[in-house]
N, C-alpha and C positions, 0 to 999 in steps of 0.2 A: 504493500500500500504506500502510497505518496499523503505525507500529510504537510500542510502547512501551518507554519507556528508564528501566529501574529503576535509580535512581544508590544504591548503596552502597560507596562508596569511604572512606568514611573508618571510623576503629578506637572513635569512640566515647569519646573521652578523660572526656568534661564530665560523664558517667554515674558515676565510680568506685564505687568497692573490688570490680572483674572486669577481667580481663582480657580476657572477649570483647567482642569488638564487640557494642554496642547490636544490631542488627541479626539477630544470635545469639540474642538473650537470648529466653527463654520468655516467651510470653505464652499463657497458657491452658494447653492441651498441645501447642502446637507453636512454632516458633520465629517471633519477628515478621516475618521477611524472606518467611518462606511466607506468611501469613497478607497481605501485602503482594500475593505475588505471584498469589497465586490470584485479584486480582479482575481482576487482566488477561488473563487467560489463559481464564479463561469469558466473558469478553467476543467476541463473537462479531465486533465489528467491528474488532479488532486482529489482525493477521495473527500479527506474531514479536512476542512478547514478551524483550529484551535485559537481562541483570544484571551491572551491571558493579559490581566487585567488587576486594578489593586481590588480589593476582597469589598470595597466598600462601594465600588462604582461597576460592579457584577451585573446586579441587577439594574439599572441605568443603561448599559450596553446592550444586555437584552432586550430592555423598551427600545430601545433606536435599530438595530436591528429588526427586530419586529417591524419597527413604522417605515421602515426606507427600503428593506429587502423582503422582509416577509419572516413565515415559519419554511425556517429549513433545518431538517434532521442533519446535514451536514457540516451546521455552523457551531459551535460549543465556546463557552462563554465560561474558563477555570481560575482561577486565583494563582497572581504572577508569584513571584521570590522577592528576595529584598535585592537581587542581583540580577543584573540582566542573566548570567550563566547558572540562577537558581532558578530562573522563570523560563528557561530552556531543561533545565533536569525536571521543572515539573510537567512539564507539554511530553515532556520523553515518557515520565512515570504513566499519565494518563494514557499515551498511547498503549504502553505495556498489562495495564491494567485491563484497560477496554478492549483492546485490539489483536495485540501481541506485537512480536518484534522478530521478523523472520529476516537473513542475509540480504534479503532485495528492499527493505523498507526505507524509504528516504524523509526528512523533515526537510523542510524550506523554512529556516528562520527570515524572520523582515519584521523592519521598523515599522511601526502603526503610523508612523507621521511619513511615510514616507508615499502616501500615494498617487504617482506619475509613475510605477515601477507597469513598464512595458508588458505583454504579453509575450515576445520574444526573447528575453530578460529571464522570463520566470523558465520558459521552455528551455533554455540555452542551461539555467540553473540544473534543472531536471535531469539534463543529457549529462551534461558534465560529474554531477553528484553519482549516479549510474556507474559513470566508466572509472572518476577517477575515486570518489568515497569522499572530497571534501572540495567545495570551491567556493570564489568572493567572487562578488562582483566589484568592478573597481572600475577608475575610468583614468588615463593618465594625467600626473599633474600639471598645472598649467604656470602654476608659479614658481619661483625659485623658494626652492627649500632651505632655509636657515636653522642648523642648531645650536641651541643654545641650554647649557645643562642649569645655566644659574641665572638664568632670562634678565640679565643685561648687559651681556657679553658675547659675539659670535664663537663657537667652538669649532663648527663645518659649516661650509655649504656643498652638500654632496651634489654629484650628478642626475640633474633634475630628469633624464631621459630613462631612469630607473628605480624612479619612484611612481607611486599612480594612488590617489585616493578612495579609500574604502567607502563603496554604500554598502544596502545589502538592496538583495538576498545572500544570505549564507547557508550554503545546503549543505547537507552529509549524510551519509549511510549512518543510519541510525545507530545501527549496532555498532561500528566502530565509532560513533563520538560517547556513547556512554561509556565504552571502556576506556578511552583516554580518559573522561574526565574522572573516574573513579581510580585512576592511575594519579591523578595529582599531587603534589606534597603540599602542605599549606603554603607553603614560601610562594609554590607555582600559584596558587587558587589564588593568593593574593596580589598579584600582579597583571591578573589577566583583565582586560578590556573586553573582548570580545571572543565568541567560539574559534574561531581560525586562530586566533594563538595557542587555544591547548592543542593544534596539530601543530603548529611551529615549533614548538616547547618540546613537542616529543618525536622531533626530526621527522612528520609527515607530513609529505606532499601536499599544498595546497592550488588549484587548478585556477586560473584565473580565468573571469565572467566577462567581458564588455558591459560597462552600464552605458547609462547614456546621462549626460548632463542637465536635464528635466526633471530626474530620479532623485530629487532636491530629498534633504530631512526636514521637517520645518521644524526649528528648536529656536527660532527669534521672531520677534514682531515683522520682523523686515520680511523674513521667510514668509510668514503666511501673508502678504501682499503680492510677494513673486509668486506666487502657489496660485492667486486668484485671478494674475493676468497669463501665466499659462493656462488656466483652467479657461477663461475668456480667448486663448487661441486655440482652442480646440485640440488638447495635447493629453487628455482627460483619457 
């Protein structure tokens, strides 16, 4: 089975002057987290589409769901982590519980705020996850990269033609990301940002995705205005 795991766990802090979650917030006439999840759910090659969500806004998800897509038996509405990579071990759990986890099962992790993510995108995720067990989507960078370990001083500026910025999707063969992640040490668990670094961490291949530069995150005010003049050029 193919499942996809919509992470919206967190409230959205970096957005202010609302109190709702980013994820909430309107874009167009409906709310970003639908407009997210409708493209996995017409997706014909995704069986259950999973939203995990904080435990208090469960129920709310469900009412909007309901009002904008409808009742569908393949949309489920479970309570994230306090970590983006708990709110993926628990979309894993669910599956395993409800579903099972046999060598061909893949997840498609993706951001709730991220909805502009293509059709061709999530396909290309699917194929790659299949052949190779873990892939990102990513897009190359555009700017010159600066490091700086003690942010007021340059350390490097690497070469910018081998660098490329992470969105998602992030896919994997199910059964091999829960054995990595139960492979972790605390040191590891605690450094990690995202699922594609526990296969970095444990010298496994990850497949890179083409994104496309529309496949915005909206995590600022400014974002959800670009979000709403793409969604006005028909990019939707």
């Amino acid at each position: 089975m193919i499942f996809a795991a919509i992470l919206a766990g967190g409230i959205g802090s970096r957005m202010g002057g609302t109190d709702t979650p980013k994820q909430f917030l309107t874009l167009g006439n409906k709310p970003v987290i639908i407009h997210t999840i409708e493209k996995f759910v017409i997706n014909e090659n995704i069986d259950k589409t999973i939203v995990l969500i904080p435990k208090n806004f469960i129920n709310h998800t469900n009412n909007l769901i309901n009002e904008y897509i409808g009742e569908n038996d393949d949309i489920i509405v479970i309570e994230g982590g306090e970590t983006r990579n708990d709110t993926i071990m628990n979309s894993i759990k669910y599956i395993e519980d409800n579903f099972g986890i046999d060598d061909e099962s893949i997840i498609i992790t993706h951001d709730s705020v991220r909805p502009f993510v293509t059709h061709r995108i999530i396909r290309d995720n699917i194929d790659a996850a299949r052949k190779y067990g873990a892939c990102d989507t990513v897009i190359p960078a555009t700017d010159t990269i600066v490091e700086s370990v003690n942010g007021e001083t340059i350390e490097s500026i690497p070469v910018r033609d081998y660098y490329y910025q992470g969105q998602t999707p992030q896919s994997f063969n199910i059964k091999k990301l829960f054995n990595l992640i139960n492979s972790l040490t605390e040191a590891e668990t605690n450094i990690l940002t995202d699922a594609c670094k526990i296969f970095t961490l444990k010298d496994e291949d990850v497949h890179l995705v083409e994104g496309e530069v529309t496949n915005i995150k909206i995590t600022y005010p400014y974002d959800l205005k670009l979000a709403n003049t793409i969604l006005e050029d028909g990019n939707d």
